[in-house]
C-alpha positions as CSV (number, residue, x, y, z in Angstrom):
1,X,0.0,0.0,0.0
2,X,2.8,2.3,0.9
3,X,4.4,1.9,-3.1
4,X,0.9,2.9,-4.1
5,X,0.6,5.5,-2.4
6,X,4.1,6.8,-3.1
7,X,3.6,6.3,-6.9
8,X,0.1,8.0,-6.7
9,X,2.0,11.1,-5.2
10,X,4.4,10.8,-7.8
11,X,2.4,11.1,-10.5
12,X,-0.3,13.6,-9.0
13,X,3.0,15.5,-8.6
14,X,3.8,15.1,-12.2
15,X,0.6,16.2,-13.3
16,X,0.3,18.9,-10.9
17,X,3.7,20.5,-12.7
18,X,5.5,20.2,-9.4
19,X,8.8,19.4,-11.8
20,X,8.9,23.0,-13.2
21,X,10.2,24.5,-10.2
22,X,13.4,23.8,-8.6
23,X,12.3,23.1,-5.0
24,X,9.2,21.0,-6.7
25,X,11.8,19.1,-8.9
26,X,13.8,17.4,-5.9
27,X,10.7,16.9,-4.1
28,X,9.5,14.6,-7.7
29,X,12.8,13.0,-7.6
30,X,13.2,12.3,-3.6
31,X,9.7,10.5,-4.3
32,X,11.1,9.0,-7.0
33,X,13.7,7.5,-5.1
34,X,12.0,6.4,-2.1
35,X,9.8,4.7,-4.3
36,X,12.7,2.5,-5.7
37,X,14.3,2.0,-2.7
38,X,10.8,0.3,-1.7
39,X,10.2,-1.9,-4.3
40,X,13.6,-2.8,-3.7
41,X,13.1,-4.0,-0.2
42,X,9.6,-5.5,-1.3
43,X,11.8,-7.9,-3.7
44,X,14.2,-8.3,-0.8
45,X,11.6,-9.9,1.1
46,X,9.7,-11.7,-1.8
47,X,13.0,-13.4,-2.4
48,X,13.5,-14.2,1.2
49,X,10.3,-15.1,2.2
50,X,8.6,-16.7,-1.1
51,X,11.5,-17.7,-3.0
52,X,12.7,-20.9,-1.4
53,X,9.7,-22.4,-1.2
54,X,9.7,-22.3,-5.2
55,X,13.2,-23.6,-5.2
56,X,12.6,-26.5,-3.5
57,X,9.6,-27.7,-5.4
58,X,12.2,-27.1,-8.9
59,X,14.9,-29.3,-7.4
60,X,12.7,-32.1,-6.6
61,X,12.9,-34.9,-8.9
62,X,10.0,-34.6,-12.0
63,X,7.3,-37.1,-12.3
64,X,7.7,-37.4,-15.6
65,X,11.0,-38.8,-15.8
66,X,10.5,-41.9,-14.0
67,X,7.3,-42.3,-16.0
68,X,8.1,-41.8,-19.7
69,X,11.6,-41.2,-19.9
70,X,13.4,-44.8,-21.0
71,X,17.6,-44.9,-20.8
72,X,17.8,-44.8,-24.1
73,X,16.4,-41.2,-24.4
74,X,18.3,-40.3,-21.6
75,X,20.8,-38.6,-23.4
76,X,17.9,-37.3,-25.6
77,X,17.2,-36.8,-29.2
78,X,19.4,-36.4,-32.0
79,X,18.8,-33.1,-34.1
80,X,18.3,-32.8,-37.5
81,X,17.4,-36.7,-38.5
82,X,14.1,-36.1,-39.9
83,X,13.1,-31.9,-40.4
84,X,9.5,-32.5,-40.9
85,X,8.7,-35.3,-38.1
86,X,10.5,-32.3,-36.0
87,X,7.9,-29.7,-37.5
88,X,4.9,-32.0,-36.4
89,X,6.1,-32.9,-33.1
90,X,6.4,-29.0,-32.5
91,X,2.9,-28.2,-33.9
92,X,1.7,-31.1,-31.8
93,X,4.0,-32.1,-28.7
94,X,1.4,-35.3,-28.8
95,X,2.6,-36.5,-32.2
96,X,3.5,-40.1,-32.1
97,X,3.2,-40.6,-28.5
């Protein structure tokens, strides 16, 4: 609520014409700042509150590849072999499935 508000006063500021007169001008850009130096702290807690939750669930092993991946395809596909099986397996990832 606080960046909201800061940005509302920026830009009322703006419109206002506070930014033709010198006093008005350092007021605009002391807003300015303060408002980046609060989105930076809201990111500084997003990524050290919220963050490492989402880390966690990436580094955890995917369904998927105990499922449908053989050791064979381990290593994966080998590029260019057919151009237009390629084409129709990226139109529809279902192709030949």
């Amino acid at each position: 609520m606080i960046e909201v508000l800061f940005v509302f006063l920026f830009v009322y500021g703006l419109m206002s014409g506070w930014g033709t007169t010198e006093v008005g001008n350092m007021f605009l850009g002391a807003v300015l700042g303060i408002i980046f130096i609060d989105l930076a702290f809201v990111l500084a807690l997003y990524r050290k509150e919220f963050l490492p939750d989402v880390m966690i669930v990436k580094k955890r092993r995917r369904k998927w590849e105990d499922l449908y991946v053989s050791e064979d395809d381990a290593d994966g596909n080998q590029l260019g072999e057919d151009a237009w099986e390629t084409v129709k397996r990226a139109i529809y990832p279902y192709y030949k499935r």
